[in-house]
Backbone as CSV, one residue per row, in Angstrom:
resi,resn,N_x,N_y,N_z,CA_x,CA_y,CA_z,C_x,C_y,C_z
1,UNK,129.256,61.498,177.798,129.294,60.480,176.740,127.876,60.136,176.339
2,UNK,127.741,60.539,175.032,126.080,60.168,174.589,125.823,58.662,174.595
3,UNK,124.751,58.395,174.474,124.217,57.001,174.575,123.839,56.491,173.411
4,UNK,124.239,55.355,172.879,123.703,54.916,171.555,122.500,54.525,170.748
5,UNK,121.726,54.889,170.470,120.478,54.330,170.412,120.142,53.092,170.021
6,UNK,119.257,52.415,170.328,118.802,51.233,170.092,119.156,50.377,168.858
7,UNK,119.549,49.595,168.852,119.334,48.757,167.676,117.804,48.486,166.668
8,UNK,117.280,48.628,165.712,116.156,48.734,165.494,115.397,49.625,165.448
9,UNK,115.579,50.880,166.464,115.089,52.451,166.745,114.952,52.699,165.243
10,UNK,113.764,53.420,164.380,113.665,54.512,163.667,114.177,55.434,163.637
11,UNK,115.470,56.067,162.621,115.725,57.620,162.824,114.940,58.110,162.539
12,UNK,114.817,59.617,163.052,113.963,60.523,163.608,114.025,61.283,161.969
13,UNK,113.052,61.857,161.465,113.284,62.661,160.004,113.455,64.079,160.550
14,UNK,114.076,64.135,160.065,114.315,65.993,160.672,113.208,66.557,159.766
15,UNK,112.496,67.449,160.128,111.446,68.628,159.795,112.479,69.743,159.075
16,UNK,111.613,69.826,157.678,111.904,71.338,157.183,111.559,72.031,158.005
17,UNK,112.992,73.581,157.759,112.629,74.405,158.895,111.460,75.207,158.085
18,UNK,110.541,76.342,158.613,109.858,76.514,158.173,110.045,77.734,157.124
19,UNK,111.317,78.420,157.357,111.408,79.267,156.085,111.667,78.909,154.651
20,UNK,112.223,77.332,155.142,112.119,76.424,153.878,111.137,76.279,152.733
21,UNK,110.183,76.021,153.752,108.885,75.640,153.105,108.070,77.098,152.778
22,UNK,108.502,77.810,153.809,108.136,78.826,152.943,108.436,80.098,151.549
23,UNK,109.459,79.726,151.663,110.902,79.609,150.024,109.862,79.162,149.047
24,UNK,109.639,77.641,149.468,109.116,77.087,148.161,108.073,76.879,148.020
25,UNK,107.430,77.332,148.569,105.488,78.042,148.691,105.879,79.388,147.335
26,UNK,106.617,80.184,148.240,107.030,81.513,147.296,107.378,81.386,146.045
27,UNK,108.166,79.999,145.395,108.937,79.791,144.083,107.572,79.444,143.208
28,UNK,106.720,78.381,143.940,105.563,77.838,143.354,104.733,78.794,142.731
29,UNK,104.257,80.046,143.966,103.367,80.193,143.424,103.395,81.739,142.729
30,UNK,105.041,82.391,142.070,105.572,82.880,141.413,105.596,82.542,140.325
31,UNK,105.982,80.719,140.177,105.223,79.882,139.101,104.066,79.813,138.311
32,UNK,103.170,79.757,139.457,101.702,79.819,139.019,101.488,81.002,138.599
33,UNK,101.596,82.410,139.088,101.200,83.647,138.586,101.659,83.890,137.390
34,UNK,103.026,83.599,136.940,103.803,83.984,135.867,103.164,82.802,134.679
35,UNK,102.167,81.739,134.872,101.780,80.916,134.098,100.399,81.435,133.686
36,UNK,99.895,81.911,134.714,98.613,82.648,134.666,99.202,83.806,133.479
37,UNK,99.539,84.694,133.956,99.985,85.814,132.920,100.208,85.539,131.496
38,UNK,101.139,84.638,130.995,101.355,84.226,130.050,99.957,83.346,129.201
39,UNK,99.183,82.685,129.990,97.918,81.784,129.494,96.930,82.646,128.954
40,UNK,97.214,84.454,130.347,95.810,84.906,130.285,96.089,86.517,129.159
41,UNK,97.031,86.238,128.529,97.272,87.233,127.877,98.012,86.802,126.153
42,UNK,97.650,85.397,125.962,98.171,84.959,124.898,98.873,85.807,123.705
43,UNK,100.395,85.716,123.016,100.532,86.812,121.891,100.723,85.401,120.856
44,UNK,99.864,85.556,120.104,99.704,84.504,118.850,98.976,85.169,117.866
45,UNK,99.023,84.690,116.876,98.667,84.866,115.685,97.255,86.583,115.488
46,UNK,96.433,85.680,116.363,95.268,86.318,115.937,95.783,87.825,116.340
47,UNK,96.627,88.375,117.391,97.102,89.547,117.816,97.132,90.227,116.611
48,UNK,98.129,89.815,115.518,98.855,90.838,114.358,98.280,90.328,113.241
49,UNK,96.613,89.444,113.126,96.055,89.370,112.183,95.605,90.089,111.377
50,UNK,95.612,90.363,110.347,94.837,91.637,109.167,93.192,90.987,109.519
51,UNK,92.517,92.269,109.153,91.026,91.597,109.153,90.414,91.418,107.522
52,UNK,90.747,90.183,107.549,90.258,89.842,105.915,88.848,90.307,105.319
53,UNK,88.536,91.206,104.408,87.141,91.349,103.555,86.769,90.685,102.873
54,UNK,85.957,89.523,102.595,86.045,88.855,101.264,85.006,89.403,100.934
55,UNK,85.432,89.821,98.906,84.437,89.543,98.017,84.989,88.713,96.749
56,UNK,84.123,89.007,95.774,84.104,88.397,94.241,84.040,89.385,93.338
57,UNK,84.732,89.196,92.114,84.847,89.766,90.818,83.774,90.350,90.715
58,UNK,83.818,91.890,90.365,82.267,92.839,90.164,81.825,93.170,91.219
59,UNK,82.210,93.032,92.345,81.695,93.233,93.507,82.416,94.399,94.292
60,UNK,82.082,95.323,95.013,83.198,96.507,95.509,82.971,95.861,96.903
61,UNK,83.977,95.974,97.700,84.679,96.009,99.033,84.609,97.238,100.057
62,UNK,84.472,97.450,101.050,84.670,99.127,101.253,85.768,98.476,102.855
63,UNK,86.880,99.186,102.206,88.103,99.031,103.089,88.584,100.452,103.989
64,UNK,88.767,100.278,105.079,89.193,101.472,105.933,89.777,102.423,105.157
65,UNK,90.713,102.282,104.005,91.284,102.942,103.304,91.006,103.473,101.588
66,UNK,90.030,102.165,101.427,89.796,102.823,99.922,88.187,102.167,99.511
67,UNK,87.725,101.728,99.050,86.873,100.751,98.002,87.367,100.232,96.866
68,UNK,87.369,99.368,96.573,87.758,98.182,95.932,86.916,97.413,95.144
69,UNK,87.471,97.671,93.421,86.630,96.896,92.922,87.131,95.805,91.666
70,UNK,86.903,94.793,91.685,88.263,93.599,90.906,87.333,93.240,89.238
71,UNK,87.739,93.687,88.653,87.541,93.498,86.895,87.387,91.688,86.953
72,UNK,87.248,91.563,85.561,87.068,89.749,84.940,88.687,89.921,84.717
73,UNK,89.367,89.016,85.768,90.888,88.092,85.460,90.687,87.714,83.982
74,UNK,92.312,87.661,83.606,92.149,86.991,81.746,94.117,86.373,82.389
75,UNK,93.996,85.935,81.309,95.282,85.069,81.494,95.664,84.805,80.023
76,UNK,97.295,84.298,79.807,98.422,84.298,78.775,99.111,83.351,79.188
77,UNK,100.449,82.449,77.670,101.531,82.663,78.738,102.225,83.915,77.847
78,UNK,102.059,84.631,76.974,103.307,85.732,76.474,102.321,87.120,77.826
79,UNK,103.173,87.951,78.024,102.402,89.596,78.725,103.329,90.273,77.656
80,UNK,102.450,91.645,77.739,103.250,92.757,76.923,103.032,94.139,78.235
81,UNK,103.737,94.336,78.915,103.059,95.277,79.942,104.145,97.045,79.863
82,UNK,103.671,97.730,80.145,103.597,98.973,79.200,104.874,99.757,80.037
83,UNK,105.652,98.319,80.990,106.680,98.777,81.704,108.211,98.380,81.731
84,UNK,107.627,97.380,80.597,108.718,96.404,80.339,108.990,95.712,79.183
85,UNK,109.329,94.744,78.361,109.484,94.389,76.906,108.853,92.903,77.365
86,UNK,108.324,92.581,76.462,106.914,91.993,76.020,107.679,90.316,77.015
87,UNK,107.025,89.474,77.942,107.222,88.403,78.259,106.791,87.389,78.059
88,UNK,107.329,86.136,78.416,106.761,84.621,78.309,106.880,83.730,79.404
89,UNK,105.903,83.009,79.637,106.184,81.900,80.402,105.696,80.527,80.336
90,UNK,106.566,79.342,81.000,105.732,77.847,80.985,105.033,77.837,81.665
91,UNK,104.643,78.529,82.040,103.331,78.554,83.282,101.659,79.329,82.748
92,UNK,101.629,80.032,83.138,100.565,81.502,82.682,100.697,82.761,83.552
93,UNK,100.741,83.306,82.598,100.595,84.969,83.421,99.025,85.645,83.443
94,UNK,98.493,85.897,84.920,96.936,86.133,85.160,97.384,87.335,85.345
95,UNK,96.064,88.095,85.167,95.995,89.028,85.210,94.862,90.115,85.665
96,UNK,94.255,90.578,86.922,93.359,90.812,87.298,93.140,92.991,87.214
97,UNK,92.430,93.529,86.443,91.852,94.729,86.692,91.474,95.355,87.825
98,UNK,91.667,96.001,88.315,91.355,97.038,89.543,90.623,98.413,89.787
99,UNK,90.165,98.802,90.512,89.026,100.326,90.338,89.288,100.478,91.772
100,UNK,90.317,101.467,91.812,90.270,101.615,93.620,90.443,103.021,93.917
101,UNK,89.105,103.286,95.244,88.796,104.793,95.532,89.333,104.954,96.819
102,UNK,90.179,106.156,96.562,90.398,106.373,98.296,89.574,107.402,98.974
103,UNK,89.780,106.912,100.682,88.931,107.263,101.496,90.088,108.101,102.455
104,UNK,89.242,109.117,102.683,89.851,110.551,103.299,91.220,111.343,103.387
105,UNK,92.055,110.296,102.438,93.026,110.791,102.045,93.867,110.330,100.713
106,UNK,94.846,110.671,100.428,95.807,110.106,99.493,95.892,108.865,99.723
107,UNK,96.071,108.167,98.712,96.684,106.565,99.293,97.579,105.770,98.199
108,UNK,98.449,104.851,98.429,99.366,104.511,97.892,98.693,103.086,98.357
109,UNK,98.108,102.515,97.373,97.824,100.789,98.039,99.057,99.698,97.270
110,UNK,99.886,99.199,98.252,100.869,98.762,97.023,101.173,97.297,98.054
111,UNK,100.186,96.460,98.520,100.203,95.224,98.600,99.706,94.308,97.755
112,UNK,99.967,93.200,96.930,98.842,92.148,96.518,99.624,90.972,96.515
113,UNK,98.832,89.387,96.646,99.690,88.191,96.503,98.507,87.795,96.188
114,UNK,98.666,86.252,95.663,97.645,85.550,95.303,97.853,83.958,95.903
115,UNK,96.329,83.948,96.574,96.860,82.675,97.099,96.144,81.677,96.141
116,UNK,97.067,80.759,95.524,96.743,80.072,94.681,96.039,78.533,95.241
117,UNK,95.147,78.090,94.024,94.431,76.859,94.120,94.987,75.271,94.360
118,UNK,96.537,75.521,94.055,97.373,74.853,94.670,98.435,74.686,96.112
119,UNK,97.657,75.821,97.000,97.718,75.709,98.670,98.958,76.468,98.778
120,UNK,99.601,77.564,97.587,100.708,78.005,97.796,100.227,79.566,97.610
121,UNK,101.432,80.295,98.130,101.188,82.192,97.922,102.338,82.382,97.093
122,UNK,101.480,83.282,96.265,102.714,83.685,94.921,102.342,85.342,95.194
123,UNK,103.748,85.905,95.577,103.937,87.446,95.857,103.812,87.874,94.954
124,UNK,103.320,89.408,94.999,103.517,90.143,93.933,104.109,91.609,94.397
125,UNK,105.031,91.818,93.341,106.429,92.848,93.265,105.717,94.194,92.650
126,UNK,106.572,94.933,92.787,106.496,96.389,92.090,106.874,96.583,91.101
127,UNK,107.600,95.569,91.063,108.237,95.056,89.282,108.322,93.538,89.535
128,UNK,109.282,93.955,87.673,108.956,91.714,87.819,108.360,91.508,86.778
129,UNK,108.207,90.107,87.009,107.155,89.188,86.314,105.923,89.073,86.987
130,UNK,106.062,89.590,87.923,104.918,89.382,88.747,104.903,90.916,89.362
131,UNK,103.789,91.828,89.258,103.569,93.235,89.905,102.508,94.015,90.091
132,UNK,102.301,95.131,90.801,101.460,95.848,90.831,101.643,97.280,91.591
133,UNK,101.628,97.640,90.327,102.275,99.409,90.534,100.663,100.358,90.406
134,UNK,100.104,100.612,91.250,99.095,101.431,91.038,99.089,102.600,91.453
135,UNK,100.210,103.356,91.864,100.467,104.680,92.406,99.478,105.011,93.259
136,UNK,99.278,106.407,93.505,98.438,107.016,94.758,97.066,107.387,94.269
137,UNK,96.603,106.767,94.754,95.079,107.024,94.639,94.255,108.240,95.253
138,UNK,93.485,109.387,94.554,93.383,110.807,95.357,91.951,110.414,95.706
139,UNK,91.206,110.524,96.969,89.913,110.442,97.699,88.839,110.740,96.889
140,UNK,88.091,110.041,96.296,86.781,110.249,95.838,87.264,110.095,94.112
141,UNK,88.194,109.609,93.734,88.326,109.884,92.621,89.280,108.455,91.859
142,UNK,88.162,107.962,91.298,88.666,106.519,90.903,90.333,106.198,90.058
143,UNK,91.064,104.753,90.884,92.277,104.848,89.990,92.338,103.048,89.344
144,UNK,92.508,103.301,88.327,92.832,102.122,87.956,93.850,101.567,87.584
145,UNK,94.028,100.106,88.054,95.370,99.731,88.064,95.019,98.304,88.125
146,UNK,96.579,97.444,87.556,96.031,96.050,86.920,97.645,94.886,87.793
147,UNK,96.659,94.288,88.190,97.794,92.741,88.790,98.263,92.089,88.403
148,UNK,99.331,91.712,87.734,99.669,90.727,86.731,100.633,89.727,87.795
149,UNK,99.926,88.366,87.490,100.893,87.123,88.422,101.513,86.185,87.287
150,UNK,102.531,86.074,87.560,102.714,84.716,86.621,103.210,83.430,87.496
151,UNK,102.298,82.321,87.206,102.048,80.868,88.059,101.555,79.440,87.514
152,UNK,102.259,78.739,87.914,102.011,77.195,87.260,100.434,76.920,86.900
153,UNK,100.063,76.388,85.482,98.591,76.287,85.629,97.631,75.529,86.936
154,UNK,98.298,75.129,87.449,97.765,74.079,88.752,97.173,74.944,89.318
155,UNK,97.579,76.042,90.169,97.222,77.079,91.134,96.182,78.226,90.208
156,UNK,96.235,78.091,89.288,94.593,79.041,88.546,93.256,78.525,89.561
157,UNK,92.714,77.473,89.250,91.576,76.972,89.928,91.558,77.063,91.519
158,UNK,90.252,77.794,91.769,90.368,78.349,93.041,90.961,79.564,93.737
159,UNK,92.044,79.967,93.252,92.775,81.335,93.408,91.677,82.588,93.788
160,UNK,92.714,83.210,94.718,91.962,84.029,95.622,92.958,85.364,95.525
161,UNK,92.974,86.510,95.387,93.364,87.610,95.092,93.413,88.392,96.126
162,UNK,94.604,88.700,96.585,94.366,89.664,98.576,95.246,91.246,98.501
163,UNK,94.682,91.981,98.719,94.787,93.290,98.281,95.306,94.576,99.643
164,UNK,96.164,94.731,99.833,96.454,95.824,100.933,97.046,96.713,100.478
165,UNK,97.168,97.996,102.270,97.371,99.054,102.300,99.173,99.316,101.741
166,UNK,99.496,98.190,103.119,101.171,98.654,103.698,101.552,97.365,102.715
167,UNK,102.843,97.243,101.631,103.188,96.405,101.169,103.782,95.658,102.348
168,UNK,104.883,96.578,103.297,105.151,95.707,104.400,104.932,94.493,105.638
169,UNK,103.824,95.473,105.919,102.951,95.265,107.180,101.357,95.342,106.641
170,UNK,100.670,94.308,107.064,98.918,94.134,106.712,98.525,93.780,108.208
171,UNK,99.043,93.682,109.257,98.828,93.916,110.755,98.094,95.156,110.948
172,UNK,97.094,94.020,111.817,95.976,94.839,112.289,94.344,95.873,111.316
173,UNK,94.915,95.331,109.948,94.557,96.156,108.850,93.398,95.705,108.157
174,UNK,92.845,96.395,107.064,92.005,96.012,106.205,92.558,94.990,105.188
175,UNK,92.517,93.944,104.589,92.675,92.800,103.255,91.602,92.727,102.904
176,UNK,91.731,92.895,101.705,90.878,92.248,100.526,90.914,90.800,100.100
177,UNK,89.985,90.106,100.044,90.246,88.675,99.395,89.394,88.322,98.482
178,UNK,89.984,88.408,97.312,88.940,88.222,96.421,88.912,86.845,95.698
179,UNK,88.184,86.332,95.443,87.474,85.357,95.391,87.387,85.230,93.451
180,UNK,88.711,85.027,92.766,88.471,85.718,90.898,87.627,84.282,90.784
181,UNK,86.940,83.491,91.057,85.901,82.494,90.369,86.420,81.524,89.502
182,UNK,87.862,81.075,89.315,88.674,80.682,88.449,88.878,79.085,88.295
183,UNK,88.157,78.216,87.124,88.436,76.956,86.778,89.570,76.043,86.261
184,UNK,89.293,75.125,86.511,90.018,74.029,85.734,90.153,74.579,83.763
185,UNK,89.365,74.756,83.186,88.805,75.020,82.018,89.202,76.195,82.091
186,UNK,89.862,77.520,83.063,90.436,79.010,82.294,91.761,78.390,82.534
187,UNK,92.225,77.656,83.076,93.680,77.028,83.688,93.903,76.493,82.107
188,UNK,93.832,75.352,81.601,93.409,74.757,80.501,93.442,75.902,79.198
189,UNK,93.056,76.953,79.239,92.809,77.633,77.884,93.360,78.678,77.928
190,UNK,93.929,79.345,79.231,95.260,80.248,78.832,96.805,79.706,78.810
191,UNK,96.509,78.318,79.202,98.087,77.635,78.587,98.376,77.570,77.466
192,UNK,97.077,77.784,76.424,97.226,77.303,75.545,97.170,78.669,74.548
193,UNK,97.332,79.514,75.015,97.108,81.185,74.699,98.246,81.837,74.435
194,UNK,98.842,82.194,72.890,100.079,83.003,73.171,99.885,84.305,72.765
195,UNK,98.347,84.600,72.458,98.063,86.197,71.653,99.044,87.289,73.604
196,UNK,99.498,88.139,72.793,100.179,88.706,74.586,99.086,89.499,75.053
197,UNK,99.212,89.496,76.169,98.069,90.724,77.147,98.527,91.842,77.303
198,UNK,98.241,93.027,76.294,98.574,94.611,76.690,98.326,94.836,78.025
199,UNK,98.665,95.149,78.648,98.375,95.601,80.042,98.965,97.217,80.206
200,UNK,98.287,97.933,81.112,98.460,99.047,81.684,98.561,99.226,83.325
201,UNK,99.708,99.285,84.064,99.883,99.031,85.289,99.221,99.825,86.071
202,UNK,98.929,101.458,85.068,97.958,102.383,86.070,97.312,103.081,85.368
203,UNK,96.307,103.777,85.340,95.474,104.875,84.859,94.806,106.068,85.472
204,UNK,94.231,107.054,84.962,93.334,107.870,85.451,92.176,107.189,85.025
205,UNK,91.971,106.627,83.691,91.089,106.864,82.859,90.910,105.098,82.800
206,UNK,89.197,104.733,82.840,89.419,103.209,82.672,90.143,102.201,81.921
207,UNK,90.734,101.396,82.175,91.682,100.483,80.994,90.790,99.295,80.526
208,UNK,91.760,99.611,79.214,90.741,98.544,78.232,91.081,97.147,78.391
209,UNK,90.196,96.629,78.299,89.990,95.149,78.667,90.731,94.057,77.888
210,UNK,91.579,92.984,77.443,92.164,92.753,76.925,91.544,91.447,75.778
């Protein structure tokens, strides 16, 4: 017959056994490693960043894939473009010139968007109202081809022009950012513009200026 213990006596704390503690030594610091890994190998942004080029209007670029060179932007709201029946808009349709040489091979450059002066990106299509069809460009041998955006006058001023390889994918890649120099005052005076802009989406031969 056991004996009762004292009135007042402290129970005794039983001790983790020690494979216990060593369980959760093991969980911890499975924890810690798998936190390490993840901290010390970050996948964010900068991973699948394009590497941006900036220049300015008149200025050539030299991109892994081609050289790059951006005409004087003009702007409308009617376009007449040599792919489609003549357009209009309440907004303006810009329109930027192109001179692009490829480098060591064929190339098909068929990315562009514009990030506008109003903190927004306005895509540009292969068609549309908004496009840029410049076909394949042969190595050493200049092609010209023209951007046409159409966008609220707000976003003219400041607008920046970004130019790639892969329409898809610009990961890991060369961008162009061009810098068209664009005011309050060209915002202002192609709203007010309905002569239309001939445009030519591609050439061999330089295109005439509008």
């Amino acid at each position: 017959m056991s004996t009762p213990e004292p009135v007042g006596t402290t129970a005794r704390v039983r001790r983790p056994r020690v494979q216990t503690l060593g369980a959760g030594a093991a969980v911890l610091a499975a924890l810690a490693v798998g936190h390490v890994v993840v901290t010390a190998f970050p996948v964010d942004d900068r991973v699948s960043a394009p590497f941006v080029r900036p220049t300015v209007v008149g200025e050539t670029v030299e991109l892994r894939y081609a050289s790059l060179t951006a005409g004087e932007p003009t702007g409308s709201t009617v376009l007449s473009p040599d792919t489609s029946t003549q357009l209009s808009t309440p907004g303006v349709f810009l329109t930027v010139p192109l001179t692009i040489v490829a480098t060591g091979q064929p190339r098909m450059i068929s990315f562009a968007e514009l990030r506008g002066g109003d903190g927004r990106t306005y895509t540009v299509f292969t068609s549309g109202r908004s496009s840029f069809l410049p076909g394949t460009a042969q190595p050493g041998v200049p092609r010209y081809a023209t951007v046409s955006v159409e966008l609220p006058p707000e976003a003219v001023p400041g607008a920046h022009l970004r130019i790639g390889l892969n329409q898809e994918d610009q990961r890991g890649d060369d961008l162009a950012d061009i810098d068209l120099g664009l005011t309050q005052a060209d915002a202002d005076d192609w709203a007010a513009v309905d002569t239309p802009l001939d445009i030519s989406s591609r050439s061999d031969e330089p295109l005439e200026q509008p």
